[in-house]
C-alpha positions in Angstrom: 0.8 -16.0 9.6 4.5 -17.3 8.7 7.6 -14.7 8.4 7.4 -15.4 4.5 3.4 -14.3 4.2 4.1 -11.7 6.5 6.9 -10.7 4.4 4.9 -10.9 1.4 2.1 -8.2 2.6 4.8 -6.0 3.7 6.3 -5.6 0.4 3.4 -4.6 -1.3 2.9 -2.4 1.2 6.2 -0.9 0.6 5.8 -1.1 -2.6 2.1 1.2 -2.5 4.5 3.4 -0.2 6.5 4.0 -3.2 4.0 3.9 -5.9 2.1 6.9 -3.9 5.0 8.9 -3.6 5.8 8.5 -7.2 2.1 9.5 -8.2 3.1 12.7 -5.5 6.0 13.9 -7.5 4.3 13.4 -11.0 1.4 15.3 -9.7 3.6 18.1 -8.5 6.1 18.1 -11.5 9.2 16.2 -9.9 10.9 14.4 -12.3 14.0 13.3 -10.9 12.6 12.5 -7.8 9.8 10.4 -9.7 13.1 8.5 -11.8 15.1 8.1 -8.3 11.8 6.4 -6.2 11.0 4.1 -9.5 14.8 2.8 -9.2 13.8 1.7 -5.4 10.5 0.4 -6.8 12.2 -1.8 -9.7 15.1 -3.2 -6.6 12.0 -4.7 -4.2 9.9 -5.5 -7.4 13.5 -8.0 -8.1 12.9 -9.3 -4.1 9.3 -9.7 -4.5 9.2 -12.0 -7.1 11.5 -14.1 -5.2 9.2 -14.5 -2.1 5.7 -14.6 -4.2 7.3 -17.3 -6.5 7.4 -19.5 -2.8 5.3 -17.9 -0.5 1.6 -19.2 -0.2 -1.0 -16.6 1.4 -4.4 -17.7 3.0 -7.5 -16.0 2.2 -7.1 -13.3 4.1 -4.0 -12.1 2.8 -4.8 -13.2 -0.6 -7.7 -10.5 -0.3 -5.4 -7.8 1.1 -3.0 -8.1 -1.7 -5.7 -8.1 -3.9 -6.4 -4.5 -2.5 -2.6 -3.3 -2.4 -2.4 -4.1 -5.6 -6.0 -2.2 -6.8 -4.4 0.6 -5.4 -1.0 0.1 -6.8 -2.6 0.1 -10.2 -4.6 3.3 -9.4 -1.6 5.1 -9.0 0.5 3.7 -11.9 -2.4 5.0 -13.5 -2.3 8.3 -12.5 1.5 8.5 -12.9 1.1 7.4 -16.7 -1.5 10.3 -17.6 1.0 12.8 -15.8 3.7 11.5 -17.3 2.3 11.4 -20.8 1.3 15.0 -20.4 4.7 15.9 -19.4 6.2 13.9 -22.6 4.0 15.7 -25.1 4.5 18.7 -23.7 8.5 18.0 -24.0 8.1 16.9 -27.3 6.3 20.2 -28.5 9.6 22.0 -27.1 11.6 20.5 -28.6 10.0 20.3 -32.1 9.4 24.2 -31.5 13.3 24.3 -31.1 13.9 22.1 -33.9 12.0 24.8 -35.8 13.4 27.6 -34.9 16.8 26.1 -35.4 16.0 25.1 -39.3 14.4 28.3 -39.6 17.9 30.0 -38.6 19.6 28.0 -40.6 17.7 28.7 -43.7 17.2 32.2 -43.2 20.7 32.9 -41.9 19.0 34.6 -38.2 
C-alpha cells in the first residue's frame, strides 16, 4: 500500500471518528459540542478531496472505504433525526414565545 492509499483509509477513518462522536453529542443533547466537531469534520473533508481526487485504491481498500463510508452515512443519519427533533422542538419555543409576546402586547400583560 502507498503513503497516499494509506492516507486515504486513514481519513475516513478519522473522519467515522468524528462522525461517531458527533452522533454521541446529538444523542445526548450537546449542541455546541456537535457544531465545534462538524467544523473539524468540514477542515479534513477540504484535505480529503485533495488526496481522493489523486489517490487510486486497490480492491481491498476500495472495499474498506466502501464500509467507512456505510457507516459514516449511518451516523449522519442518526445525527439528522436528532437534530430535526431538536429544531422542531426549538421552533415550538419560540412560536410559543412569539405568542405570548403578541398576546402581551395586545392585551397590555
Amino acid at each position: 500500500m502507498n503513503m497516499s492509499a494509506a492516507q486515504a483509509i486513514t481519513n475516513y477513518e478519522v473522519l467515522l471518528a468524528l462522525t461517531g462522536q458527533m452522533r454521541a453529542a446529538a444523542v445526548h443533547g450537546e449542541w455546541d459540542r456537535l457544531i465545534s466537531i462538524e467544523q473539524q469534520r468540514s477542515q479534513l473533508l477540504v484535505e480529503m478531496k485533495l488526496i481522493d481526487a489523486v489517490v487510486k485504491l486497490d480492491a481491498t481498500l476500495r472495499q474498506r472505504k466502501t464500509q467507512l463510508i456505510e457507516n459514516i452515512l449511518a451516523d449522519d443519519t442518526e445525527i439528522r433525526n436528532r437534530t430535526q427533533v431538536w429544531m422542531s422542538q426549538l421552533q415550538r419555543n419560540i412560536d410559543s414565545n412569539n405568542n405570548a409576546q403578541r398576546l402581551r402586547q395586545t392585551y397590555g400583560a
